[in-house]
C-alpha positions in Angstrom: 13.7 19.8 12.8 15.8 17.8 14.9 15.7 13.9 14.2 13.1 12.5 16.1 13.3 8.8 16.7 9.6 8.9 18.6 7.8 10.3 15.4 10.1 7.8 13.5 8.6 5.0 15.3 5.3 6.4 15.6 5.6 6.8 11.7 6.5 3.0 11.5 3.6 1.9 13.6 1.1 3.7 11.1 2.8 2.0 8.3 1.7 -1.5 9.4 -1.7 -0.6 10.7 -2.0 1.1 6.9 -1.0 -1.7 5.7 -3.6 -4.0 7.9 -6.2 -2.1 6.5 -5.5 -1.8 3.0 -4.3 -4.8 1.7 -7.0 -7.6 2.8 -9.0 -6.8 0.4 -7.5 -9.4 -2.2 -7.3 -12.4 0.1 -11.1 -11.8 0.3 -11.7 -11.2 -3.5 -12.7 -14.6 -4.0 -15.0 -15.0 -0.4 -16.5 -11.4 -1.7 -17.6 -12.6 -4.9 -19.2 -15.9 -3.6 -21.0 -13.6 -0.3 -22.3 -11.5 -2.3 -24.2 -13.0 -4.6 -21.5 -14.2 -7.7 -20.2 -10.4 -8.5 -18.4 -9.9 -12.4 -15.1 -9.5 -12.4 -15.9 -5.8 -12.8 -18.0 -5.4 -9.8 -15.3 -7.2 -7.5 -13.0 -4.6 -9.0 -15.0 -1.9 -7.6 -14.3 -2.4 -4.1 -10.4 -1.4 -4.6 -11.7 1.4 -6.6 -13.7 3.1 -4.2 -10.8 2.4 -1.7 -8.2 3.9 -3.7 -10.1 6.7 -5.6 -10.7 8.2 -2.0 -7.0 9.1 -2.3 -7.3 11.1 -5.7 -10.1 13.1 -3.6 -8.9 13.1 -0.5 -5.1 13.7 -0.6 -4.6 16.9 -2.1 -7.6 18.5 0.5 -5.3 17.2 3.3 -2.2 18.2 2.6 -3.9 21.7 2.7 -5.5 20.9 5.8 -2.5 19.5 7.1 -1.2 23.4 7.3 -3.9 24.8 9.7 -4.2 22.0 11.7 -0.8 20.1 12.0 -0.5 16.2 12.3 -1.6 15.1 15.4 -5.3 16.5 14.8 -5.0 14.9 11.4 -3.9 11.4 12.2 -6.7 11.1 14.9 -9.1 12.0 12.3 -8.0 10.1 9.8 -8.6 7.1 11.9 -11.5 8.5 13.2 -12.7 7.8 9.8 -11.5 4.4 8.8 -13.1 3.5 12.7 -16.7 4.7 11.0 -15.9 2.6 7.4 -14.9 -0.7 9.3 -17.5 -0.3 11.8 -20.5 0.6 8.8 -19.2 -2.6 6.9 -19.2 -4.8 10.3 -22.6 -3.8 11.1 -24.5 -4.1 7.7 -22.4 -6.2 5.4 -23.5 -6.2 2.3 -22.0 -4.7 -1.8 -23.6 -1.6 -1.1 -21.9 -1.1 2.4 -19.0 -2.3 1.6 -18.4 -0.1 -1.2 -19.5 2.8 0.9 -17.3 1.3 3.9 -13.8 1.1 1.7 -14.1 4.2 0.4 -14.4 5.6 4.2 -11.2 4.0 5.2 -9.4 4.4 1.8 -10.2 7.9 3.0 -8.5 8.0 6.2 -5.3 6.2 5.1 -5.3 8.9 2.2 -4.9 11.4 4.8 -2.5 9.0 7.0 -0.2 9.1 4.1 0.2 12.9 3.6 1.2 13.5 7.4 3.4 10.6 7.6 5.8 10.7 4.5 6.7 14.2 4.4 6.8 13.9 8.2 9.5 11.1 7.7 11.6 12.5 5.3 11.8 15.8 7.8 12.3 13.4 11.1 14.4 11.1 9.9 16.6 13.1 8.2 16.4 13.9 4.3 19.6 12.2 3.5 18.4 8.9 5.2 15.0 9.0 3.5 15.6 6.5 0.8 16.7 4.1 3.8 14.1 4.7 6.0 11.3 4.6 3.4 12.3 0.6 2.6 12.4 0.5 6.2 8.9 1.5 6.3 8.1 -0.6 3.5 9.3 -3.6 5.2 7.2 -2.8 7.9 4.0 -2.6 5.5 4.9 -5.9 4.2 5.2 -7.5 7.4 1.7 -6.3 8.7 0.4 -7.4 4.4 2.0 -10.8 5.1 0.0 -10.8 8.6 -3.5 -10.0 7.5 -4.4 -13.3 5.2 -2.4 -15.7 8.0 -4.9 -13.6 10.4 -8.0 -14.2 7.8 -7.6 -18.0 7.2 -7.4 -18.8 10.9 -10.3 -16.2 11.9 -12.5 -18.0 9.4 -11.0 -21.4 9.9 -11.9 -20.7 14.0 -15.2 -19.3 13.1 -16.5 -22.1 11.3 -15.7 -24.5 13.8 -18.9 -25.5 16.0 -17.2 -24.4 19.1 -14.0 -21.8 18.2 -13.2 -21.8 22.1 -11.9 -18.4 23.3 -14.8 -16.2 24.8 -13.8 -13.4 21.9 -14.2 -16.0 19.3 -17.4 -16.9 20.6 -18.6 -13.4 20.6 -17.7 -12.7 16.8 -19.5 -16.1 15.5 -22.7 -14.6 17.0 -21.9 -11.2 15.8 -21.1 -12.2 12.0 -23.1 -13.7 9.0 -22.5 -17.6 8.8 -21.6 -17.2 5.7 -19.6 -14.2 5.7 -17.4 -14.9 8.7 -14.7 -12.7 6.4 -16.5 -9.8 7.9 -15.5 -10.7 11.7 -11.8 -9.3 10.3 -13.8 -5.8 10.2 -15.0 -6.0 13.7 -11.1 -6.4 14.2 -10.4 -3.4 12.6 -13.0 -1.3 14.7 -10.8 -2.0 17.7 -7.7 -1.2 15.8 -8.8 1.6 14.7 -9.5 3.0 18.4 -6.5 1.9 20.0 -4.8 3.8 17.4 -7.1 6.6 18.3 -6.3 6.7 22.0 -2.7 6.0 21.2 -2.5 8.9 19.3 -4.5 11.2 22.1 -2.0 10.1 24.6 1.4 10.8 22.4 3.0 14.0 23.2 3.6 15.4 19.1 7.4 17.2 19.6 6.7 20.5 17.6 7.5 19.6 14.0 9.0 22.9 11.9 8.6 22.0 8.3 10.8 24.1 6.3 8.8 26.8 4.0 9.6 24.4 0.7 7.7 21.0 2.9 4.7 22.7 3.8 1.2 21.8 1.6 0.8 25.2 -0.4 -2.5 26.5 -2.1 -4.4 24.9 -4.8 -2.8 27.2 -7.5 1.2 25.8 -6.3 -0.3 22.4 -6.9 -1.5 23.3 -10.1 1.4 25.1 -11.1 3.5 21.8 -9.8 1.4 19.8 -11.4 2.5 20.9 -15.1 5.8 20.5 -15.0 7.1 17.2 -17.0 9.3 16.2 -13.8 6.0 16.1 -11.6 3.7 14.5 -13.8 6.0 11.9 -14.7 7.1 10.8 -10.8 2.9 11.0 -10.3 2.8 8.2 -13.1 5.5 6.8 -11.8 3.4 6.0 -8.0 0.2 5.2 -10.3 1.7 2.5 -11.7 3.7 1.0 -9.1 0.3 1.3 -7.1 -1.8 -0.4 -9.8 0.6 -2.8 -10.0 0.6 -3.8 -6.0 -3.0 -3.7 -6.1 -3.2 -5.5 -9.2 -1.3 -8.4 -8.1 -2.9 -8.3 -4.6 -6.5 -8.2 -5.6 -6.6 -10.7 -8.1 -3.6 -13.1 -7.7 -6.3 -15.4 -5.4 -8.5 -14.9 -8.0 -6.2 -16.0 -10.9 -5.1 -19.0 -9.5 -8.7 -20.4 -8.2 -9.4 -20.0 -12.0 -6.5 -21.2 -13.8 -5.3 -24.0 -11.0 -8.5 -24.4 -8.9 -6.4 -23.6 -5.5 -8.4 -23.1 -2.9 -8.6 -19.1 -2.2 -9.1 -19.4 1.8 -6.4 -21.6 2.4 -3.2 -21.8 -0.3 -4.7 -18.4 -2.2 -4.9 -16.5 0.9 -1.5 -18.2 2.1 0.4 -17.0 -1.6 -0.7 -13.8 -1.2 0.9 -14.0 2.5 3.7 -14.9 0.6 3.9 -11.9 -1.5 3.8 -10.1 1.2 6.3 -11.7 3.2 8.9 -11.8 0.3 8.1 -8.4 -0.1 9.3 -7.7 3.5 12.2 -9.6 2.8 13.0 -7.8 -0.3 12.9 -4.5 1.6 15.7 -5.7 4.2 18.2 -6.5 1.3 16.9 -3.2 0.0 18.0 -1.8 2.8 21.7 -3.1 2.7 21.7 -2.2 -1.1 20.4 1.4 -0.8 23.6 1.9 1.6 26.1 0.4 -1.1 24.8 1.5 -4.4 22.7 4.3 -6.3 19.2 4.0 -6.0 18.7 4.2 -9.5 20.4 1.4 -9.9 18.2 -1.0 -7.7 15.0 -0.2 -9.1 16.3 -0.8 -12.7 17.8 -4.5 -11.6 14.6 -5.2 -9.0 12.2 -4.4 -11.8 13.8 -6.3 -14.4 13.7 -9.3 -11.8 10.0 -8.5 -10.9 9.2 -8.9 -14.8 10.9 -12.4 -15.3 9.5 -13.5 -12.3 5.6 -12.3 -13.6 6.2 -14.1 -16.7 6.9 -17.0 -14.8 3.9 -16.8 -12.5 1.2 -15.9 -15.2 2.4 -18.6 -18.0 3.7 -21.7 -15.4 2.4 -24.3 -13.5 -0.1 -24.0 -10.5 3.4 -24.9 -8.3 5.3 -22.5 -10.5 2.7 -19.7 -9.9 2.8 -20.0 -6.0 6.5 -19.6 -6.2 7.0 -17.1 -8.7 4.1 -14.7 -7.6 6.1 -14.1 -4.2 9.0 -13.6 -6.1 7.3 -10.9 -7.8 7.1 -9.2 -4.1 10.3 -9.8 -3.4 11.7 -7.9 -6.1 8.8 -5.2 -5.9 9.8 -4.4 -2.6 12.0 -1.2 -3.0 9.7 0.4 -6.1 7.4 2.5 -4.1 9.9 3.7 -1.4 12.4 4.2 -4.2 10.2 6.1 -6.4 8.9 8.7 -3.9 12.4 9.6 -2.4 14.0 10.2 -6.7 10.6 12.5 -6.6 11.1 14.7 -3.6 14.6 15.0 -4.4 14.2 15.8 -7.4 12.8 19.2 -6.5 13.8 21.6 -4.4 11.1 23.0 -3.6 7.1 22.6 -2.0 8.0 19.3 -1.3 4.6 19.2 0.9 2.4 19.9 -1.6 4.7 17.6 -4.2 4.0 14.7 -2.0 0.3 15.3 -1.8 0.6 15.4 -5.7 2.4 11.7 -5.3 0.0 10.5 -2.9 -2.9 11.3 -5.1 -1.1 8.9 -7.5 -1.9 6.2 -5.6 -5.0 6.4 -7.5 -3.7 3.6 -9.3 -4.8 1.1 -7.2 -8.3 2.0 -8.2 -8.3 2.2 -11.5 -5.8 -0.6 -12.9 -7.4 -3.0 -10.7 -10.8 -2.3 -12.1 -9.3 -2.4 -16.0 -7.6 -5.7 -15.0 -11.2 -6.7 -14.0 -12.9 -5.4 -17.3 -10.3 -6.9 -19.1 -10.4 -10.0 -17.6 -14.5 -10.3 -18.3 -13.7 -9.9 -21.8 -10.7 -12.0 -22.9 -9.9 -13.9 -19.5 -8.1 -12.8 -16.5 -4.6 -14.0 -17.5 -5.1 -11.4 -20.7 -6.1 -8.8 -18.2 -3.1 -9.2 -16.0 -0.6 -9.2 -18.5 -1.3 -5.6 -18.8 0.9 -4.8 -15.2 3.9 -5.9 -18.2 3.3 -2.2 -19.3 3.4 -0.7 -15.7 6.6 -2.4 -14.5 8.2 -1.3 -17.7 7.2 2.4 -16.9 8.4 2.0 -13.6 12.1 0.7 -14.6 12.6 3.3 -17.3 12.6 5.9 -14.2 15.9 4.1 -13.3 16.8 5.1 -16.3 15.9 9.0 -16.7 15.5 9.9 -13.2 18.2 13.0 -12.3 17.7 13.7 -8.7 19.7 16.4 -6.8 20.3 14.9 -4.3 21.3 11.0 -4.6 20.8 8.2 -1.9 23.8 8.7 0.9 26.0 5.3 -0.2 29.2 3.6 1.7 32.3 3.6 0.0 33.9 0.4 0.5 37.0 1.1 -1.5 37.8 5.1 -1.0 40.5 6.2 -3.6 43.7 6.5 -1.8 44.9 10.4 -1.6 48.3 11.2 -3.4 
């Protein structure tokens, strides 16, 4: 199809409210574990699993679905039902919920990210998809760097005997004294329907996906699914994934037990941080991307990301809160760099390769929840030394990666013609 710079921007806008949604949970980690009753290290773990395992079950199905009844329908569903997850876990919150509740919306931004990454590479053009991946990465990390600045002033505001605005009001009476975390769910309810009605009122431009983009049967997947190139590129998102999710999850966690910071205020405002740096990261990623091979800048950004994690696990309590952004900052391009070597690395059912990728995100179930076990074991600095492994994996692809077609670069010095 033609480029579309509407569905580009539509695209971007579902980025960041992904992004809302997904990665609070580890600012409340600590908050969640208090509320409800002093949860394991396991059982806290649980709640990104049942998030992130909706993707393993849920991506595949719609990329199928995606077919039959296009993106639009999808989309509205798919926050149709992270609307019904935020509203369950607003209404009744409590473990049981709340496991029910993030596997709901892990759900619907499953099937957000099978429309919307297949549906950028084909309306932004492939040859700028590296470019406007980061792009949408940055946007993530900006509405990830949002969501715990948003969480310590709702609670700060809430636990206030009079929080002032009328709204405020409202949500003190409507929340558990000592949950006033859950007042960010109530939050997400309205998000969650604006998005809806935005997405009734948008005019969709028809989108033509070329035969090779479109989700194909369960047997293409399978037969995709065995070849070496596939499988490793699907590793290759589970551990980047795990690795986020890792580090957002427990990072609050990890220094409220190693330094005793305080996880609503400086914990919640590092893994702002993250964030943040991560956003930053993505807008040198972007100037790189148009200068040198990809390959190259996930090699030298991992390598960075590693230093920087040895730093943050084994220093200070001020060293940690420094070097744990850092981590972000060089983490930003992974993901977005990852997924384009993967789809063009193929040429061919790119659909259902990416519903293959997305179903990779998978990671940020299960490596969170192993960080967790590990952590009840032999200590939660043991358990997170494991992501070592992960970032390792995810710099070798630097390394091997031989995609067909590379990142479009500038040449600042063109060879002069004889």
């Amino acid at each position: 199809m033609k480029r579309s710079y509407y569905i580009v921007g539509l695209i971007m806008l579902t980025f960041f409210v992904i992004s809302l949604l997904t990665n609070i949970t580890g600012p409340l980690v600590p908050d969640i574990i208090r509320g409800f009753g002093g949860l394991t290290l396991v059982q806290a773990g649980l709640l990104p699993f049942t998030f992130f395992i909706a993707y393993g079950i849920v991506s595949i199905p719609a990329g199928i679905l995606l077919e039959k009844y296009k993106e639009k329908k999808i989309m509205v569903t798919a926050f149709a039902v992270a609307f019904a997850g935020s509203l369950l876990l607003a209404c009744w919150p409590n473990y049981g919920t709340a496991l029910c509740s993030l596997f709901l919306i892990g759900g619907g931004m499953a099937m957000l990210q099978v429309v919307i990454n297949p549906l950028l590479r084909t309306a932004g053009g492939e040859e700028h998809y590296a470019f406007n991946s980061v792009l949408a990465q940055l946007i993530f990390g900006l509405a990830s760097f949002a969501s715990p600045k948003l969480y310590s002033w709702l609670v700060a505001r809430l636990q206030e005997p009079s929080p002032g605005a009328g709204w405020l009001q409202t949500l003190q009476h409507m929340v558990p004294a000592s949950l006033p975390w859950v007042s960010l769910y109530w939050l997400f309810v309205v998000v969650c329907l604006l998005m809806m009605l935005i997405l009734a009122a948008s005019r969709f431009p028809k989108v033509v996906l070329k035969s090779d983009e479109v989700a194909g049967s369960v047997r293409t997947h399978l037969a995709l699914f065995k070849r070496p190139v596939v499988q490793a590129y699907f590793f290759g998102i589970f551990a980047y994934v795990g690795t986020e999710q890792s580090l957002n999850n427990w990072m609050s966690q990890f220094l409220f037990t190693y330094h005793h910071i305080d996880p609503q205020t400086v914990g919640a405002d590092t893994v702002a941080n993250f964030w943040g740096m991560m956003t930053a990261g993505g807008i040198l990623g972007l100037v790189l991307l148009k200068f040198v091979d990809s390959r190259k800048v996930l090699i030298s950004f991992t390598a960075l990301a590693m230093v920087s994690y040895a730093m943050a696990l084994y220093g200070s309590a001020t060293v940690a809160r420094m070097a744990f952004p850092a981590v972000g900052f060089f983490a930003s391009v992974m993901y977005p760099v990852i997924f384009s070597l993967a789809l063009n690395s193929i040429d061919e059912h790119h659909g259902s390769f990416a519903g293959i990728l997305i179903t990779g995100i998978i990671g940020g179930a299960l490596l969170p929840l192993f960080v967790g076990w590990l952590g009840d074991l032999a200590g939660l600095k043991a358990g997170m030394a494991v992501l070592f492994v992960t970032m390792s994996y995810i710099g070798g692809i630097g390394i091997w990666a031989r995609p067909i077609i590379v990142n479009k670069t500038i040449e600042l010095f063109k060879p002069s013609e004889v």
